[in-house]
Backbone bond lengths (Angstrom), bond angles and torsions (degrees), N, CA, C in turn:
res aa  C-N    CA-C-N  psi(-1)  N-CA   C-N-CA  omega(-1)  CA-C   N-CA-C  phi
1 X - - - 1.457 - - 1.527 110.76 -
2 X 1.558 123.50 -34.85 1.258 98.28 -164.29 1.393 90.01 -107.95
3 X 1.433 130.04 -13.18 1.541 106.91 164.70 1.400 117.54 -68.42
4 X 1.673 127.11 -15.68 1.606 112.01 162.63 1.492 117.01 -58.03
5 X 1.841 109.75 -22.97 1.319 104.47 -175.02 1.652 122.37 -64.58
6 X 1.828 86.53 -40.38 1.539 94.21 -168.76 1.621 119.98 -63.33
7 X 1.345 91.31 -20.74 1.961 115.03 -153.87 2.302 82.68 -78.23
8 X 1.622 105.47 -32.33 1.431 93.47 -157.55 1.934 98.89 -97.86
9 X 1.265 98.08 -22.93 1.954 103.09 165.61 1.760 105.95 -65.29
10 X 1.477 114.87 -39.32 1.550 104.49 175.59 1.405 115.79 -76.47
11 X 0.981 116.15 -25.20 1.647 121.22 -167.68 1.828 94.32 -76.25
12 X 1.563 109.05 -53.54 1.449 120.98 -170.43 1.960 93.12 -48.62
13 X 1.432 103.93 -67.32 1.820 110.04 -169.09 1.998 107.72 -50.55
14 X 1.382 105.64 -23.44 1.149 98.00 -154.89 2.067 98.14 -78.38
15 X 1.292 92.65 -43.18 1.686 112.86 -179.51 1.714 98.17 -58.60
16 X 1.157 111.41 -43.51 1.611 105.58 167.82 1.578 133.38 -48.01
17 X 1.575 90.66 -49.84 1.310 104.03 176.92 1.639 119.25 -66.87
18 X 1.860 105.26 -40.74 1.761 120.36 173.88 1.535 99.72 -52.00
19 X 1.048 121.00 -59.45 1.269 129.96 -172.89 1.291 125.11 -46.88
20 X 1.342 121.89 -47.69 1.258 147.30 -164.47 1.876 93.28 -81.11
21 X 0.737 118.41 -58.14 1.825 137.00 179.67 1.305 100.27 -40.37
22 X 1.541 100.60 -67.46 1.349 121.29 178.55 1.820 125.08 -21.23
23 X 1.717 82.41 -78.36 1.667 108.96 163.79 1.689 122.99 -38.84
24 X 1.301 92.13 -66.12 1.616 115.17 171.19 1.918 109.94 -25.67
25 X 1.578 98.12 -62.36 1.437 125.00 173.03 1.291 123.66 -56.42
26 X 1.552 122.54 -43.33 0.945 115.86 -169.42 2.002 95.52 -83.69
27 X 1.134 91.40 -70.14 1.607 96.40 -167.90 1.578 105.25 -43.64
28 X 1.000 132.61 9.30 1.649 117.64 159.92 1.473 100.47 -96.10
29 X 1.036 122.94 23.98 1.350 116.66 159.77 1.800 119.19 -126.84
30 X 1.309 87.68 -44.82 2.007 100.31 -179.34 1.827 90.01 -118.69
31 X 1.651 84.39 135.24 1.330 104.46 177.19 1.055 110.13 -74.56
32 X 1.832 104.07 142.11 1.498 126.18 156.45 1.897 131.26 -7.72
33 X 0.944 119.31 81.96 1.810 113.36 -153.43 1.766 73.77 -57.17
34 X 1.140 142.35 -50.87 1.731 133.79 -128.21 1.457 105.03 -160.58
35 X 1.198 97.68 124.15 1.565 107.35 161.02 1.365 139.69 -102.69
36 X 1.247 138.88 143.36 1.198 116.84 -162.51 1.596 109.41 -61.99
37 X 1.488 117.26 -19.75 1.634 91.50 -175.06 1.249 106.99 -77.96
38 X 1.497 118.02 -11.48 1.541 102.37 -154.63 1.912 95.54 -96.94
39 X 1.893 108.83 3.39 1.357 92.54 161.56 1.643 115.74 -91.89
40 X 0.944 96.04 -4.35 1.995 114.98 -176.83 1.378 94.05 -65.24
41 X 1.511 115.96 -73.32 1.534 127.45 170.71 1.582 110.85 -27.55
42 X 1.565 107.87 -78.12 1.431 111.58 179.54 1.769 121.21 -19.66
43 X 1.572 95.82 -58.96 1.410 119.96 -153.99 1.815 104.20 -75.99
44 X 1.559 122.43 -23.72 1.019 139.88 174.69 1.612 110.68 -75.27
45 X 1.292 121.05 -43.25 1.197 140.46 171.03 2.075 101.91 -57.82
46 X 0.864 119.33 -47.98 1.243 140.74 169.52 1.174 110.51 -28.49
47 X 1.991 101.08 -92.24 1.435 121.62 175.20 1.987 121.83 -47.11
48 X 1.342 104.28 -30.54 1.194 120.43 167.33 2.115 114.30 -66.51
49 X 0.852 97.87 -15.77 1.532 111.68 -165.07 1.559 113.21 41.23
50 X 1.619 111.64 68.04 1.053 132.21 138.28 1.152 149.89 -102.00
51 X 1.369 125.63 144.14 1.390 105.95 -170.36 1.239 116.25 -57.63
52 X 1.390 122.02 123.98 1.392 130.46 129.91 1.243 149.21 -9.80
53 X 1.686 130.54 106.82 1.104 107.79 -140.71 1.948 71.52 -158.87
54 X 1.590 105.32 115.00 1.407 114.80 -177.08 1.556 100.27 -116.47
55 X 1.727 130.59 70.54 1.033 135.87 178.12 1.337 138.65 -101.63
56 X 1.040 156.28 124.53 1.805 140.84 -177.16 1.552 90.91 -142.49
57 X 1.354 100.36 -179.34 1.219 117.35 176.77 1.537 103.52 -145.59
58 X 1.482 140.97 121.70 1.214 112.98 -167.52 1.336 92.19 -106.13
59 X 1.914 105.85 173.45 1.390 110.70 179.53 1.090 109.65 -131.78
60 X 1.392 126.82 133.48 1.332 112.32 166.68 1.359 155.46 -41.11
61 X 1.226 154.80 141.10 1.751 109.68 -144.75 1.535 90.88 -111.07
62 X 1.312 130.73 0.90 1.148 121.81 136.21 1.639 135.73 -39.63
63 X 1.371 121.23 -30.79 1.045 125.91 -178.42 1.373 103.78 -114.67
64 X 1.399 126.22 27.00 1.386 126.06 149.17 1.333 124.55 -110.77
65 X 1.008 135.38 121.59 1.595 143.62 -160.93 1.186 120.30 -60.88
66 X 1.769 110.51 135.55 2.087 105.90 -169.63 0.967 111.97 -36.26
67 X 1.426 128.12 -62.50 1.100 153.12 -165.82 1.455 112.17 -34.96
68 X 1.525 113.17 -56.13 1.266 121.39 161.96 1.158 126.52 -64.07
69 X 1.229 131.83 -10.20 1.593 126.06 -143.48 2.078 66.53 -129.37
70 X 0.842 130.34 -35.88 1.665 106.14 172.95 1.078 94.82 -84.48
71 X 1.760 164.98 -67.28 1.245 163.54 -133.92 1.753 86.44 -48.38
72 X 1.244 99.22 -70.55 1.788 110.42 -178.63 1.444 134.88 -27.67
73 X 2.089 77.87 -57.23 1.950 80.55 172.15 1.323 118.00 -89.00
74 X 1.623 120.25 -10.81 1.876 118.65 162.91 1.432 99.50 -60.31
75 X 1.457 124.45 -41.29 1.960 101.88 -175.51 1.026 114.79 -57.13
76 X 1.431 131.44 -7.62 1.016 122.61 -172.36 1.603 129.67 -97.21
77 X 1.616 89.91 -24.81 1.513 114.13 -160.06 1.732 108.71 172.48
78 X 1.223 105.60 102.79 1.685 112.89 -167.29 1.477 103.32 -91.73
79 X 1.019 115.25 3.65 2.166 94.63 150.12 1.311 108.67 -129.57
80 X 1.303 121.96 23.03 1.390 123.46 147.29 1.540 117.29 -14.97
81 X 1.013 120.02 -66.27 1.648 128.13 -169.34 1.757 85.88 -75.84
82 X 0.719 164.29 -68.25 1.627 141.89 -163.99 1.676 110.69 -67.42
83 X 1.274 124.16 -25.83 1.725 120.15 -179.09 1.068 110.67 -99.09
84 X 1.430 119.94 -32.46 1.801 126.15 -172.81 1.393 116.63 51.38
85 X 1.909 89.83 46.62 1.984 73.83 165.92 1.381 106.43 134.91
86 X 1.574 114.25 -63.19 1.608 136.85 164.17 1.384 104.16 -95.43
87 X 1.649 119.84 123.46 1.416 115.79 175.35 1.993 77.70 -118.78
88 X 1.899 108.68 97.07 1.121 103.17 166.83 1.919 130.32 -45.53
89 X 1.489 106.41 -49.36 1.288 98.64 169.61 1.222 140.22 -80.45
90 X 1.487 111.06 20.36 1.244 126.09 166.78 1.436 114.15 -90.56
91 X 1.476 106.42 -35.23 1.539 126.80 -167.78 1.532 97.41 -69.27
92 X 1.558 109.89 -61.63 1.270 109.35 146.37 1.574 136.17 6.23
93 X 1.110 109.29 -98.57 1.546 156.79 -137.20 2.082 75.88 -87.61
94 X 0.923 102.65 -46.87 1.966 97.75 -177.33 1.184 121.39 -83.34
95 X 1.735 104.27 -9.74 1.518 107.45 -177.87 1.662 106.93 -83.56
96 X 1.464 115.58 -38.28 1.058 119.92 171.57 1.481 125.93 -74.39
97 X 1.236 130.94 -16.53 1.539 131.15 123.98 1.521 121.20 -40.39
98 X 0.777 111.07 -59.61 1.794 115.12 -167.71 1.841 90.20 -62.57
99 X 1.361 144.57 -47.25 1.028 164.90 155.98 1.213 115.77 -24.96
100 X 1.574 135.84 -30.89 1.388 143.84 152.34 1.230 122.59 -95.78
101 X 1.090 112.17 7.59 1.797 119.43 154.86 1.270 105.08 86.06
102 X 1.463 119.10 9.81 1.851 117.33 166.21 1.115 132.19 -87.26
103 X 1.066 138.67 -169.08 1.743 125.58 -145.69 1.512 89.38 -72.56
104 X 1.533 113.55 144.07 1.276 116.86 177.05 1.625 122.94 -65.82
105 X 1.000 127.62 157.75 1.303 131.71 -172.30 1.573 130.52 -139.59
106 X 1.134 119.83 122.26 1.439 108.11 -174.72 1.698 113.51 -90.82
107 X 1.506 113.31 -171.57 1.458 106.91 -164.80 1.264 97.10 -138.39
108 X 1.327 119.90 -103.78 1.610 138.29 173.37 1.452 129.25 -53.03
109 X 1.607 111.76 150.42 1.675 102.81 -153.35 1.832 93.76 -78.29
């Protein structure tokens, strides 16, 4: 019994992980059909009983300007461009928060 469990928790993590790879892979090539806001949007449009309207236009991010394309990733995280990803002393800096038992906190993008 509990090796069917383990055999169906590895199989479950493993399809997660294929999957996830998968996605990762493909969409750096073909754009995103949907985003979650724009199903948030959709679904609001909905409850409102309006028409529905599931539209984008994508752009190449070549033809969107540095300037912008950092404006974007500073909202997110302003030393982004020096850590790329891991801001260790942030990771840091939240562990020792999370470590005194106050509201939990995240760190890195």
């Amino acid at each position: 019994m509990l090796k069917k469990f383990f055999r169906f928790l590895f199989k479950t993590v493993l399809w997660f992980v294929v999957v996830s790879i998968a996605l990762v892979v493909l969409f750096r090539w073909v754009p995103v059909p949907a985003t979650p806001l724009m199903a948030i949007r959709y679904f609001e449009q909905k409850k409102e009983d309006k028409n529905r309207v599931f539209k984008h236009d994508w752009v190449p991010l070549e033809k969107i300007s540095k300037n912008l394309q950092l404006a974007v990733i500073c909202s997110e995280d302003q030393n982004f461009v020096t850590h790329n990803g891991f801001d260790m002393k942030a990771i840091e800096k939240a562990m020792e928060h999370n470590k005194k038992g106050k509201k939990v906190r995240g760190a890195s993008t």
